[in-house]
MARTOR-755724 format. One record per residue (C-alpha): residue number from 1; residue in one letter; chain; x, y, z. Coordinates in steps of 0.25 Angstrom, whole numbers, always signed. Each point is the difference from the previous one (the first is absolute). Example, Ala and Ser with C-alpha at 12.3 -4.5 7.8 and 13.67 -1.06 7.14 Angstrom:
REM residues 2
{1; A; A; {+49; -18; +31}}
{2; S; A; {+6; +14; -2}}
***
This chain:
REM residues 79
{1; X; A; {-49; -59; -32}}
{2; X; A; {-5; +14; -4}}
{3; X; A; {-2; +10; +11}}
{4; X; A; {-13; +2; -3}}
{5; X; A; {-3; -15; +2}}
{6; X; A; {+7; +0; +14}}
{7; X; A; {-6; +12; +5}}
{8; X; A; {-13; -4; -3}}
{9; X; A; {+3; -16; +7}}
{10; X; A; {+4; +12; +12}}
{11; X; A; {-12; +7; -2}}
{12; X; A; {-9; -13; +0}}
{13; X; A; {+8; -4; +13}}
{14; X; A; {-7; -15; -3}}
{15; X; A; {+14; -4; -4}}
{16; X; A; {+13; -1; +8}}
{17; X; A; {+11; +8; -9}}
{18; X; A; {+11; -2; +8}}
{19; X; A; {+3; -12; -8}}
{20; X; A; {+0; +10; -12}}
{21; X; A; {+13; +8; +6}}
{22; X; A; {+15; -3; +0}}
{23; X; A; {+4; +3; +14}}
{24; X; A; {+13; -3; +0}}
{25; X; A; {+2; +14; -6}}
{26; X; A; {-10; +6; +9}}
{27; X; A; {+5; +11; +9}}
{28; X; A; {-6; +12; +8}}
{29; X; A; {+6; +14; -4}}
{30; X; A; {+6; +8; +10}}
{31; X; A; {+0; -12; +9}}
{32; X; A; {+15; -3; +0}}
{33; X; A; {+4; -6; +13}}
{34; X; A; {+11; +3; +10}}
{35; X; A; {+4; -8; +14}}
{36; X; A; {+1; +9; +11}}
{37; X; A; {+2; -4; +16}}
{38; X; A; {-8; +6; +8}}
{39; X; A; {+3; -3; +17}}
{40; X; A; {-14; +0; +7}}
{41; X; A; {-2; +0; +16}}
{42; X; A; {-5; -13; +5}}
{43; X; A; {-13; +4; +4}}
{44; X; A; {-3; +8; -13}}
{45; X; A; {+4; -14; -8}}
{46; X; A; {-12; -5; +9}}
{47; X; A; {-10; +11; -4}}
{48; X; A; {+3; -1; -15}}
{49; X; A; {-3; -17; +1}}
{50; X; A; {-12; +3; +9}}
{51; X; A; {-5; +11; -12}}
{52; X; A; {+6; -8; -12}}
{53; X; A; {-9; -14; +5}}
{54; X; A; {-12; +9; +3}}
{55; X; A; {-1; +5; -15}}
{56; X; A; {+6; -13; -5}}
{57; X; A; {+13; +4; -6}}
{58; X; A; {+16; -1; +4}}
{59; X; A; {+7; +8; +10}}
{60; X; A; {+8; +6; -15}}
{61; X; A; {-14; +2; -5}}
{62; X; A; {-4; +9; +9}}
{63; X; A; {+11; +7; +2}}
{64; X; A; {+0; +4; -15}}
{65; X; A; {-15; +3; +0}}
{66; X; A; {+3; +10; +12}}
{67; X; A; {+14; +7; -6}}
{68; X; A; {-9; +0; -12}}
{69; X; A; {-12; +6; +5}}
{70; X; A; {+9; +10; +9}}
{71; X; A; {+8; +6; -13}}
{72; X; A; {-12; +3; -6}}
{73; X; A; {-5; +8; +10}}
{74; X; A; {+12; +5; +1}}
{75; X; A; {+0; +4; -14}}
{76; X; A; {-13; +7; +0}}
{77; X; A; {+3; +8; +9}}
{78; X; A; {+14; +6; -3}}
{79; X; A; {-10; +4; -13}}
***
């Protein structure tokens, strides 16, 4: 397919283009992931699953939303 043709199914959004991409070679630049253990305090375990159902995410979801959100402040600021 041309990518004029696919950009215009997009554009029209009447059509699902998802089944025009090949996601087995999909992947999200600068998103290359690394395990890390990280100890938490019990109670703290309890506030990130109380916040994490609230919003309707994972206790890992949040946590990243959070560190993520913290960094870039963090970043703006040290410009």
């Amino acid at each position: 397919m041309k990518a004029k043709d696919f950009d215009k199914k997009f554009d029209d959004g009447a059509v699902d283009i998802v089944q025009d991409l090949d996601m087995t070679t999909a992947r999200r630049p600068n998103q290359r992931q690394r395990r890390v253990n990280v100890d938490f305090p019990v109670w703290m375990i309890a506030s990130l699953d109380k916040e994490a159902a609230r919003i309707g995410v994972t206790r890992q979801s949040i946590i990243k939303l959070w560190l993520a959100e913290r960094l870039e402040q963090a970043a703006h600021k040290a410009r």
